[in-house]
C-alpha positions in Angstrom: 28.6 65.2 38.2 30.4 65.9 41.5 33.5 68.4 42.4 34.1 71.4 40.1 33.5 69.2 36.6 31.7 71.4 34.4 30.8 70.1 31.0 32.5 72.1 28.1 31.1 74.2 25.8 31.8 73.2 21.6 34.2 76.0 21.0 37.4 73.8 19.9 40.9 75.7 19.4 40.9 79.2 19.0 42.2 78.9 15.3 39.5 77.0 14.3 36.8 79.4 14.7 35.2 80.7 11.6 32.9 83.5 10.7 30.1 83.0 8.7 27.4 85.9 7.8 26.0 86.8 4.6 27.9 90.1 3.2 24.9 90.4 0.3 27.3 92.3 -2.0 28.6 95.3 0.7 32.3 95.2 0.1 33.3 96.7 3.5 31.5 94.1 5.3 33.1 91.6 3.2 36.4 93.1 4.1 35.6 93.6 7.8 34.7 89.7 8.0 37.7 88.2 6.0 39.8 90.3 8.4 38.4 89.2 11.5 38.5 85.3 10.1 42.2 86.0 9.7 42.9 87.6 13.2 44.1 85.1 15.2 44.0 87.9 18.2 40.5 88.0 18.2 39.8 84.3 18.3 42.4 84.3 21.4 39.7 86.8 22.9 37.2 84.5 22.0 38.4 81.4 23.1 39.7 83.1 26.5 36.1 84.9 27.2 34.3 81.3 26.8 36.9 79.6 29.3 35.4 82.4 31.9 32.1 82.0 30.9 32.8 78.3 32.1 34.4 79.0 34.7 31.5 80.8 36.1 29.5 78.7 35.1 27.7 81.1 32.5 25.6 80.4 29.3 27.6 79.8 25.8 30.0 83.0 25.3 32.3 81.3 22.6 32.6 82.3 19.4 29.3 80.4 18.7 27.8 83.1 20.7 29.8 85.7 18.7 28.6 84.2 15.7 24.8 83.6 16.7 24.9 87.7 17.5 26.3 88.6 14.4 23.6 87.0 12.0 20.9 88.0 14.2 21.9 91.5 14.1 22.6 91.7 10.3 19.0 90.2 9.9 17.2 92.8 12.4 18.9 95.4 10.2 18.1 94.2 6.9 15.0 94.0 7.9 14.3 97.4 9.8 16.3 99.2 7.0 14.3 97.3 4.3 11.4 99.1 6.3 12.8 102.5 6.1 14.0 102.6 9.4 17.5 105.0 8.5 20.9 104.0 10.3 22.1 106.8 12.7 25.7 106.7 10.7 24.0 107.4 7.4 21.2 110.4 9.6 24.1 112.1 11.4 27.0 111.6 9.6 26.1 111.6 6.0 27.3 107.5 5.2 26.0 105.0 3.6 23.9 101.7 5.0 26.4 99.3 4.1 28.7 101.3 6.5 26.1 100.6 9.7 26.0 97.3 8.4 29.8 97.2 9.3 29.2 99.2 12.5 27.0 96.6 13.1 29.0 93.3 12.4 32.3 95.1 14.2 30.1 95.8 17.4 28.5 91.6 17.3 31.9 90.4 16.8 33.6 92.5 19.4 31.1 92.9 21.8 32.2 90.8 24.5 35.9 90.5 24.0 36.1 91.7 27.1 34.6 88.6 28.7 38.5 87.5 28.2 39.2 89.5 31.5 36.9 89.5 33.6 32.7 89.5 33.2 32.4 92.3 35.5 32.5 95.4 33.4 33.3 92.8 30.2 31.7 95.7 28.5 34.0 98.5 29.3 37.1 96.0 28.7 36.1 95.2 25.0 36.0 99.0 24.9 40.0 99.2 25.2 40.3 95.9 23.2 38.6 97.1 20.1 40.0 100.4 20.9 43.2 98.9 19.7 42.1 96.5 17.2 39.5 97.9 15.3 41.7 100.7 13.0 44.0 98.1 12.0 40.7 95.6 11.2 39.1 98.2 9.0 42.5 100.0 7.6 42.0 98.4 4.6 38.3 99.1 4.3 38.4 102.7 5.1 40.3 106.2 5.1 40.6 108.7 7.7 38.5 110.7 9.5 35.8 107.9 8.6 37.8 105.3 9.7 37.7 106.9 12.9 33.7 107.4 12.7 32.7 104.0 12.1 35.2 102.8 15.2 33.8 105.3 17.3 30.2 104.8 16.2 31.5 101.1 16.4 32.3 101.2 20.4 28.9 102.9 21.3 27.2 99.8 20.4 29.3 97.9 22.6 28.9 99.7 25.3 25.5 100.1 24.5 24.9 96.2 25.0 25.8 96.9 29.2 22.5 96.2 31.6 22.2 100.4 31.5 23.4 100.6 27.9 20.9 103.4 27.2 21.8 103.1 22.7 22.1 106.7 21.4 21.9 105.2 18.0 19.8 102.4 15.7 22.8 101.0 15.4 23.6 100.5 19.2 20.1 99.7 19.8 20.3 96.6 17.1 23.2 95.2 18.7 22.0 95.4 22.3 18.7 93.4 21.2 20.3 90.8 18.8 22.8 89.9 21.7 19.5 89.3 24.1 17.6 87.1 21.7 20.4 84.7 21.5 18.4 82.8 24.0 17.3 79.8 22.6 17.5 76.1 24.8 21.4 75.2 23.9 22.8 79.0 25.3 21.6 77.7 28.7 22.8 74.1 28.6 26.1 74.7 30.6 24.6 76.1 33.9 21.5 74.1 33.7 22.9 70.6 33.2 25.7 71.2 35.4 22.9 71.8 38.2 22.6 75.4 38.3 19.1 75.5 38.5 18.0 79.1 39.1 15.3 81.2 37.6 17.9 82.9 35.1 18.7 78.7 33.6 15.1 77.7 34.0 13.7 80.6 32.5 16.6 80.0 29.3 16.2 76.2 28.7 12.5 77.5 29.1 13.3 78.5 25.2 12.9 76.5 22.6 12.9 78.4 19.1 13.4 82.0 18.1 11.9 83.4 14.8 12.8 86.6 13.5 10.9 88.1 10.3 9.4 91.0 8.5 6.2 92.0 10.6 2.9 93.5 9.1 2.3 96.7 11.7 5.8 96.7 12.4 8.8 95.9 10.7 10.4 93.1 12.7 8.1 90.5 14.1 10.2 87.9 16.9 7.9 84.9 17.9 9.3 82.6 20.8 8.5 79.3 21.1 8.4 78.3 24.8 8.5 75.0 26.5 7.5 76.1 29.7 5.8 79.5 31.0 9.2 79.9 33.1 10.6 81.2 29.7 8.4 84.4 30.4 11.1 85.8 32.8 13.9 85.3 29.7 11.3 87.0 27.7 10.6 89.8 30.0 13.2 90.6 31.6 15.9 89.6 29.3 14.7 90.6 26.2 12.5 93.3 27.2 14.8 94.7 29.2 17.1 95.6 26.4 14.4 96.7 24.0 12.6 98.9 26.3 13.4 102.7 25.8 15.6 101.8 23.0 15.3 103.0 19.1 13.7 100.1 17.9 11.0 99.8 20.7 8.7 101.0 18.2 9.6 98.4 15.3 9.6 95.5 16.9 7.0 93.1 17.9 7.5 90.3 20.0 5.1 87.5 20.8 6.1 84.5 23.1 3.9 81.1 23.2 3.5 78.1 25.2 3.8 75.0 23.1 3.7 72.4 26.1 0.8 70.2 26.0 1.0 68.9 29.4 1.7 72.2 31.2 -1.5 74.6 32.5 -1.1 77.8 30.5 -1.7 80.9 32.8 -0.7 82.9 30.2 -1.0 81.1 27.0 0.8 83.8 25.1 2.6 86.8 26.4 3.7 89.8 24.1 6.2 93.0 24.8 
């Protein structure tokens, strides 16, 4: 590969993105989801956010991404909330945990709409995007002043996702964590087959499977599968950097192994 070629990601035309995620019988979701999947805006966003994630030569941000985050985060919350672990929306403002679930979703979805401008402070720029959008997604889902709640509630999570996110809420805390363990091999395929090899690609093709289930002395258990004890750094300071100090810190275990058979295993499993 020589000059600025960089190989595409699979994100196709904007229209053609889809949203797929279990609604399990919430309504709202439901609504919030078939919205979105009609909202040709925010599959411009999308599509614009993974054409500067190339162009820096970044890992995946496409609606793949988008998609990957939203799953992961409806499965850490089924499964924390299955464990009693109570949403902040339904603890301080007296709703219901199919309306974190949509908190949720509208934070994984939205999250880095922003990327469409520019990757430094993406975060505060899908602020003012969903700032905008996010009423006129959910005015068929909700009334006002809750309407209002769950868009607020809504953009702390996506700020919440930022390096010093610091979540005030289970809520925020969920979606900063699901968005870090999207980090399996293909998210760093981009930068490390175009020749970017630093310890941030290493460490991420480094990954090879992510399993997230119900834990026995906590409620979420994450194993990583690693390749190659360079996938410690993605571990550690990807993944632990946005559970640390966070709400869930105490409900999740993760445990990372080395599945090479050729490799010498300094550390033949590693755990947060």
């Amino acid at each position: 590969m020589t000059g600025d070629a960089r190989p595409a990601v699979a994100r196709g035309a904007p229209q053609d993105a889809r949203v797929h995620a279990p609604a399990r019988g919430n309504k709202r979701l439901k609504k919030l989801l078939e919205a979105i999947d009609a909202d040709l805006q925010v599959k411009g966003w999308w599509h614009a956010a993974a054409i500067n994630a190339e162009r820096l030569n970044m890992s995946d941000h496409s609606w793949v991404h988008i998609q990957i985050v939203l799953n992961i985060a409806l499965r850490l919350s089924r499964l924390l909330f299955g464990r009693g672990v109570q949403p902040s929306i339904v603890s301080d403002h007296g709703l219901e945990v199919r309306d974190a679930e949509v908190v949720i979703a509208a934070a994984a979805l939205l999250h880095c709409i922003g990327m469409s401008i520019h990757r430094t402070d993406h975060e505060a720029y899908s602020l003012f995007l969903t700032a905008d959008k996010l009423g006129t997604l959910l005015q068929d889902v909700y009334e006002e002043p809750t309407r209002s709640i769950v868009v607020a509630e809504t953009m702390h999570a996506i700020i919440s996702h930022r390096s010093k996110g610091d979540p005030l809420t289970i809520e925020g805390s969920i979606v900063r964590v699901a968005d870090a363990l999207d980090m399996a091999r293909g998210r760093s395929r981009v930068p490390f087959e175009a020749g970017h090899t630093n310890i941030h690609s290493l460490s991420a093709y480094a990954i090879e499977q992510v399993k997230i289930g119900a834990g026995d002395e906590k409620a979420v258990r994450v194993e990583i599968e690693m390749s190659n004890s360079a996938g410690i750094f993605q571990v550690d300071e990807g993944l632990g950097t946005k559970l640390r100090g966070t709400l869930l810190e105490p409900h999740i275990e993760v445990v990372a192994r080395i599945e090479a058979e050729h490799e010498q295993r300094l550390v033949p499993i590693f755990r947060l």
